[in-house]
Every structure is written in C-alpha cells, then in structure tokens.
N, C-alpha and C positions, 0 to 999 in steps of 0.2 A: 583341437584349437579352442581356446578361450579368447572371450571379449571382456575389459575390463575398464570402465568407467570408469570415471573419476568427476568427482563436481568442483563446483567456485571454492569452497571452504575446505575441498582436502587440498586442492594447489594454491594455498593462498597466503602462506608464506614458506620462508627456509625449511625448516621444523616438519611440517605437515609434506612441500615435496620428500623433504626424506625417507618419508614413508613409505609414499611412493615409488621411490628407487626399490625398495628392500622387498616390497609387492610382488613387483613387477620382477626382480631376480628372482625370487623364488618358483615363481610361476614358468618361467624360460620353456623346462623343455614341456610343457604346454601351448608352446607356441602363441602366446598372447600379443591379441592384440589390442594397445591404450588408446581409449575415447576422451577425450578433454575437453569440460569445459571453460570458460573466458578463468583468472585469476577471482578469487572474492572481489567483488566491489565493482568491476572493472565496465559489466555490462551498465549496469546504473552511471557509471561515468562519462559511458559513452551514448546511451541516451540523454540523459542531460545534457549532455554537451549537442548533442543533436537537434533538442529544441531550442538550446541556449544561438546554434548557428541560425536557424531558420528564423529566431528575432532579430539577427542583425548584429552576433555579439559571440563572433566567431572565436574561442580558445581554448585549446589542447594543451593546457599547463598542467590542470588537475593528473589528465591519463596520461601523461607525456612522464609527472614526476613518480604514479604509482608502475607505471611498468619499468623506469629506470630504477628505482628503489629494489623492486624485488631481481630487476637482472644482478642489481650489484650484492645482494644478500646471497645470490648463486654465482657469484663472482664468474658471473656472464657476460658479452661485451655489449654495449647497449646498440651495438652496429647492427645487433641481432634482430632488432624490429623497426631500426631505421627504415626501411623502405616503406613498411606498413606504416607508421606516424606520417609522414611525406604524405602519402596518399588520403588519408586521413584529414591531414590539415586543408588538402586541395578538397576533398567534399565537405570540410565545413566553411570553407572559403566561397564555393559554388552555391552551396546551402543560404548563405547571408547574401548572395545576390539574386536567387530568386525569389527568399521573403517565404519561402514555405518547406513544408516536410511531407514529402507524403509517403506511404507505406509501404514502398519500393524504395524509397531512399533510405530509412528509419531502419530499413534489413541489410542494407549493406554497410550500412555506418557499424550495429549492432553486431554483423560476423567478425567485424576486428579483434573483438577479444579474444576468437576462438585461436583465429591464426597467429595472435603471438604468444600464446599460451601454447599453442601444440611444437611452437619455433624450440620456448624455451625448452620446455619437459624434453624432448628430444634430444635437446644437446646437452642436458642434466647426464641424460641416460647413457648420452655417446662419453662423458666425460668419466663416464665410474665404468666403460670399458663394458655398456651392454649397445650393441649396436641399435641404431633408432634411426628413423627417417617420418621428419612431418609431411603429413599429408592432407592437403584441403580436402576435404568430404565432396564440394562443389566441381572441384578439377577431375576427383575420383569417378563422378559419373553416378552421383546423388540427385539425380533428375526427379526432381518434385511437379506438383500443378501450379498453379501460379496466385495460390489465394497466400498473399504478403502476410506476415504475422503469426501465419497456424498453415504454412505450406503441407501437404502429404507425399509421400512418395509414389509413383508412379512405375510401373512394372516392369520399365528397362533400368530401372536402380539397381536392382538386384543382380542383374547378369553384371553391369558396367561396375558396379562394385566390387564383386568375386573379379573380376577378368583385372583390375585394377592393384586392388591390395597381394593378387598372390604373385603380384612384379616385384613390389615393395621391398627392399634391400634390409636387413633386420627387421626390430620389431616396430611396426606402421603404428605410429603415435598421430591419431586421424580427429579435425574437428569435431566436436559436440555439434548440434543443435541447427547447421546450414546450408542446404543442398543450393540446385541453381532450378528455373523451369527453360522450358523448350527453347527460347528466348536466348538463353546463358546469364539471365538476369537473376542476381543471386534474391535468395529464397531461405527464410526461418521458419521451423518447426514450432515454434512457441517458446516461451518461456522454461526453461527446465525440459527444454528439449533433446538436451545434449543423452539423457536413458533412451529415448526416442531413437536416433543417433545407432546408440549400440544395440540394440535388438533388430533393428535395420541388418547393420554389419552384422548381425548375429546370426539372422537368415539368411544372411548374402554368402555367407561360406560355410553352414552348415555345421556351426560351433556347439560343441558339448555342454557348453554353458556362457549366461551372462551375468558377470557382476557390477552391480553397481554399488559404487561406492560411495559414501555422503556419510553425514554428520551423526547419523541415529542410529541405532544397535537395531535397526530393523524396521516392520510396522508393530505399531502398537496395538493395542485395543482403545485407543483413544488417542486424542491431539492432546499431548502431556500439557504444554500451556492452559489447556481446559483441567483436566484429570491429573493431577501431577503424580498418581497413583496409578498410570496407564500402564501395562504392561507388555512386554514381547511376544510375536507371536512368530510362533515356530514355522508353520506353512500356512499355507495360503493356496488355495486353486485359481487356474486362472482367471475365472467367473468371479470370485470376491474380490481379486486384486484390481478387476478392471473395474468394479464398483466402487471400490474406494477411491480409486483413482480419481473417478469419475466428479466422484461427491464427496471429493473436499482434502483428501488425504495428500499431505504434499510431498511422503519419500518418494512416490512415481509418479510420474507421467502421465495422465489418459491414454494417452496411444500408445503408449511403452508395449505393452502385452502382446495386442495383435500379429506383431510378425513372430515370438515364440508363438504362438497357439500353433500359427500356421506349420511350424516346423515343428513343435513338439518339443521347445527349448529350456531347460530350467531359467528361471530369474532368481539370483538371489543377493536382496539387500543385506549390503557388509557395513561398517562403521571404521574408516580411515584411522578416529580418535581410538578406537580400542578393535584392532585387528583381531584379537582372539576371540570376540564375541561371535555364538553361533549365527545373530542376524536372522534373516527371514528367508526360507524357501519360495517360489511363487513357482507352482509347475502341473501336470493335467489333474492331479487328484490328491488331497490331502493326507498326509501319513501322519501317523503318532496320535496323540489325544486327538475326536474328532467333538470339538464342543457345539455346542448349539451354533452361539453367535461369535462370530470371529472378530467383529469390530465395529466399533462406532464410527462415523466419519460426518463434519459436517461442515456448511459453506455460508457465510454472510454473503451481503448485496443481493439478495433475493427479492425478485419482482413477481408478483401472484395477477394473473389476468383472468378476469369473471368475462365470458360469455354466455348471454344469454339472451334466448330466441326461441318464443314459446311457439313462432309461425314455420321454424323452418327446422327445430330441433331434432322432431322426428323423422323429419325426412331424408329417403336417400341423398346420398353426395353431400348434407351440410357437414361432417364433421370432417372430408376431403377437402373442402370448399376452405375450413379453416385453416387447416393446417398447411394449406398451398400458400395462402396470406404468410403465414410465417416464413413459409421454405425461399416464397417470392424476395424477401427483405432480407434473408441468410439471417435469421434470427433462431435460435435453438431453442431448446424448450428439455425442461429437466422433467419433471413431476407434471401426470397428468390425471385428472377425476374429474367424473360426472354424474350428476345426477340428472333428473325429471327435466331438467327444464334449463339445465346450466353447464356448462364445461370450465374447466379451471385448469389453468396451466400455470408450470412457474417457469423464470427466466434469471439468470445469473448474468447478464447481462445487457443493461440497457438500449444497447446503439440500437436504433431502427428498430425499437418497440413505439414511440409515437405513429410511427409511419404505420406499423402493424395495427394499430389500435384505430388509426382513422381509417384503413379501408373496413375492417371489421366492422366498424361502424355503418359502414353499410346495408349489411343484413342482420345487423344484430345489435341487444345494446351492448356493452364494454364498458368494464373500469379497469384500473391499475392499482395496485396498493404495494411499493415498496417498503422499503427497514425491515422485512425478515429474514429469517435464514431455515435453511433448508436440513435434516439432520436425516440421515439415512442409518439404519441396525440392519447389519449386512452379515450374512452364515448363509450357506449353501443347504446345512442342515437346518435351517429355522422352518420348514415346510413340513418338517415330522416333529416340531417341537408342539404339543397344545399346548395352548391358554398363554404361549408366548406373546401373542397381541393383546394381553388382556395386560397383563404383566408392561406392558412398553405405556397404555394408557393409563394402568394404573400410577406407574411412578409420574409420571409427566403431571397429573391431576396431585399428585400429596404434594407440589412444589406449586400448587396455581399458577399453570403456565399453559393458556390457550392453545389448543390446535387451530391453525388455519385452515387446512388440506392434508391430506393423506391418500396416500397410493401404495398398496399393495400386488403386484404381480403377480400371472400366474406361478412362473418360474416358483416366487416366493424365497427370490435367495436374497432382496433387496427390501423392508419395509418404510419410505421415508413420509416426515412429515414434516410442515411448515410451521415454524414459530415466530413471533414475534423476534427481532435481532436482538434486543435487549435481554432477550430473556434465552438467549442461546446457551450460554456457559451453565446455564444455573440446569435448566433441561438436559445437555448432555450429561454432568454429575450427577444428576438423578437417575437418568439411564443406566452408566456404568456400576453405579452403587447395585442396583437393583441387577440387573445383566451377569455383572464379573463378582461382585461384594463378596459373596460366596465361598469362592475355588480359590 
C-alpha cells in the first residue's frame, strides 16, 4: 500500500487536479491511498471569514464563489458541497451572535476546506472511471487530544484508522490536517497538517511508503527565497528531516516524521509541478553521497529570554524550577545556553511569554529581546566534520552579523544560532556560500 498527499497548490485548480488524476492511476495497483488538503487559498478564506463572523459581519460570498468556480472548471455540480456551505453559513451566523471566536470554533470552521476538497477530488476520480470514496479523517476514527490548533493523535487513532479505511469502497480519498478529541469535538493538527495526516495513515496500515506532494522538487539545502542557488537534496535521515522540520523548513511538517520512525516508513517529498523530478528521500539512514551538512534551515519571530540568578543558579532544582514556569504557560522553547551565572532560551512564539517572564521574575532577574531569528546548519555527519564550527563562525563574522546565542548538542547533528532578524538572509547566504559554495 501507498499513502499519497497532495497539498493546497497541487488541487488548486483544473490543470494541477489533472495531475492528480494521472498520479494517482498510475499508482492503482499500489493500492493508494489520497490525503488532501483544503483547495489553494481556501483555508485563508475561511479563516478570515471566521474572524470577519465573530466581528459581527457574517459572509461566505468570497468561499461560496472560489469553491463554485473550481467545481464548475471540473464541471462538477456545485450540489456537491451544498451541505458543507449551509453549515458553514450557520457557524458564521452563530459566530456574529456570540461576538467571539475561540479555538474550538476557529478548528471547525477551518476543517471545511478539507471536506469539500476530498468531496471534489473524489468524484474527479469516480468521473475518469477510477473508483474514489471521500472520507472524513474525523469520522475515520482520527482521535486526537484536545489542544485546538496543534491537536496530536492519540493511540486508538491508529487501530480506528486501519479498521476504518480497509472498509472503504476504492481508493479512500481521506482529509488532510483534522481529527476529532474524546469529546467528538473536531480538532486540527496545525497548519500544513494535512503530511501530518498521511504518515498517521501511513502507520495506521502499515504502508510501503509516503508521498507527499507540494510545489518544490524536494528539500533543499536552503529556503531558495533566501539562496536562490539552493539545491536538492537526495535523502535525508530521519533525525535531519525532523530538524529542519523543526527549525524552519517548510516542505514538512514537525510532526510529519514520527509515526515513519516508528514503523520504519520512507517519506518522500515529490513535486506535483514537475512529476519526474527525483524529489527527496526522508528514511532510517542516508544512501548516496553522504555530505557533511545537509541543510540550512531558518526561522524569524524569534524571542531570546536572559535568566539570571547568581543566588540560586548553582543550585539543585533551579534549572527544573525554570523550565516548569515554561511548560506551566504551554510555552516551548527552541534553543537553549548557559553560562556561569545565566540561562538563555529562545521562543518562536510569543503567547504567554509575558506570563512566563513575570513568574520567573520571581526568583530571578529576566529580560526579553525579540526581532531575531533563529538559523540552524543541520548534518547527521557534522559531529565527524572538524573545524566545521570554526568554519559556520567564520563566515557569519566576514558578513558582520552578531551572534546572540548558540547551541550545539551533544548529538551534534543540529548547530543553531541566534541573529539579529534583519540580518537573517544576509547570514544564511554566507553560510551557504561558505557550507555548499564548493561541491
């Protein structure tokens, strides 16, 4: 069996499903099964439209005309997501009488794109005489926890999954990105959840493989808008790919990886726009050239937090003591260094960093200094490379561009360091020049 993704921009109009169709025949007797997510543009429309209800200015004309537009470019009936719009218009209509949104609501407003996206591509597929049955992921028995936004899945997913899709009448054309919790209260994975999604289904039935499909010929050795000289990279283990993931890389997921590790499943990033490209392996251990550093990966909105506490630094339990303040506010923490007398953490997200910072203030002082960003030089093999950290300081210093912080691991397959956000782009092209310039 194969699992095979698809994102917003390979279904996002006539052209690019076509693709899709011709994919997905080829693949048949592989038994595949299609992950989809919302249409391009679709989830953005239906957020807005989410906040635009909860002011009091409830309308579904924008989403109403882009999902009728692309059923009639697939000379679809538009009856096909009537029930979904209906419903729809009733939670933006309930939304402008309570005057608010909250993160339980904002997730089930946001699952609409998946389900009339898996309605369409389904009957795309019944239409050109390959058999297709949509399937909610939620209905499927995608039993997640209950944190709204960045749900996880939960360890009867995976039986209720398998026990679900292997009913399914042809081939299960199954939501991206939204499970339900114990509740039946529907529940999102994240943003770009929908890879998340298929490595799920990918462990849930024990699949040979997972592809996911998107816009880019693979991972790069850099974000090409930064390096427009970035280049493909062949494979990937699963320890670098969770890292990139991690810190800043946007072809996957964060959480994509974990359920392959656990089954031992290849992932590999394909490109819908140019099908024959080899794309990126992601699987237990790297074959073919094995380079030092496999890729750059980096992230704005970076928050750097100084503690320091010359009374209680040394002693047992304060550096528990901290990071319990964090875990207490569900606040994460990317990069972490200490010295003598001081701890430094960075955060890629601000909500409930105030809160964090005033109890810390309790036993210690605290500042905050946001506008950086975070850059991480990630290889598996960088821990048998020398004078490679000499090499990542040098370049960063011939472009005068300040370190804030740095963390190196034992591991050693991750080196990142904090810079000013302004001076991000200019930093990463030094890295790469200096790193890849070379080969």
């Amino acid at each position: 069996m194969l699992v095979m993704k698809f994102g917003g921009t390979s279904l996002g109009d006539r052209e690019r499903i076509d693709t899709v169709v011709t994919l997905v025949r080829g693949r048949l007797d592989r038994r595949p099964v299609v992950v989809c997510s919302a249409h391009a543009g679709v989830t953005d429309l239906l957020l807005e439209g989410a906040h635009r209800a909860a002011a009091g200015k409830p309308d579904l004309t924008a989403i109403r005309e882009r999902e009728h537009a692309l059923l009639a470019s697939l000379k679809l009936s538009p009856k096909l997501v009537a029930g979904d719009l209906e419903r729809l218009d009733q939670m933006f209509r309930g939304l402008a009488l309570l005057g608010e949104l909250t993160p339980r609501s904002l997730d089930q407003v946001a699952a609409f794109g998946e389900r009339m996206s898996v309605k369409a591509i389904a009957a795309v597929l019944r239409r050109r005489r390959i058999p297709a049955t949509a399937v909610d992921a939620d209905e499927a028995g995608l039993l997640t926890d209950g944190r709204y936004g960045r749900a996880r899945p939960l360890p009867e997913a995976y039986r209720n999954l398998a026990r679900s899709l292997k009913k399914v009448k042809g081939v299960p054309v199954v939501t991206g990105f939204i499970g339900c919790d114990a509740e039946g209260h529907v529940t999102t994975l994240g943003r770009s959840g929908s890879d998340f999604t298929a490595t799920i289904i990918g462990r849930a039935l024990g699949v040979e493989e997972v592809e996911i499909w998107t816009d880019v010929s693979g991972v790069l050795t850099a974000d090409p808008r930064i390096v427009p000289g970035a280049r493909p990279v062949e494979h990937l283990t699963y320890a670098e790919a969770s890292e990139l993931a991690y810190y800043g890389a946007k072809v996957i997921h964060p959480s994509t990886i974990q359920p392959a590790v656990e089954k031992g499943i290849p992932v590999r990033i394909l490109n819908t726009m140019d099908p024959a490209a080899e794309g990126t392996v992601i699987a237990p251990a790297r074959r073919g050239r094995r380079a030092r550093v496999t890729s750059i990966a980096s992230k704005r909105g970076i928050h750097l937090v100084n503690i320091v506490s010359g009374r209680m630094l040394g002693q047992s339990g304060f550096m528990a003591r901290v990071f319990d303040v964090f875990k207490h506010h569900d606040v994460i923490v990317d990069l972490i260094a200490t010295s003598e007398v001081s701890v430094t953490v960075s955060v890629d997200d601000a909500t409930g960093l105030a809160a964090v910072a005033d109890e810390l203030k309790a036993f210690s002082k605290v500042s905050v200094k946001g506008d950086a960003a975070l850059i991480a030089v990630i290889g598996e093999r960088m821990k048998r490379a020398s004078g490679l950290a000499g090499r990542v300081f040098t370049a960063i210093g011939n472009v005068n561009v300040p370190v804030l912080a740095i963390s190196y691991g034992a591991t050693k397959t991750n080196l990142q360091i904090v810079v000013p956000e302004a001076q991000e782009r200019e930093a990463v092209r030094a890295l790469h020049a200096e790193l890849f310039g070379e080969e």
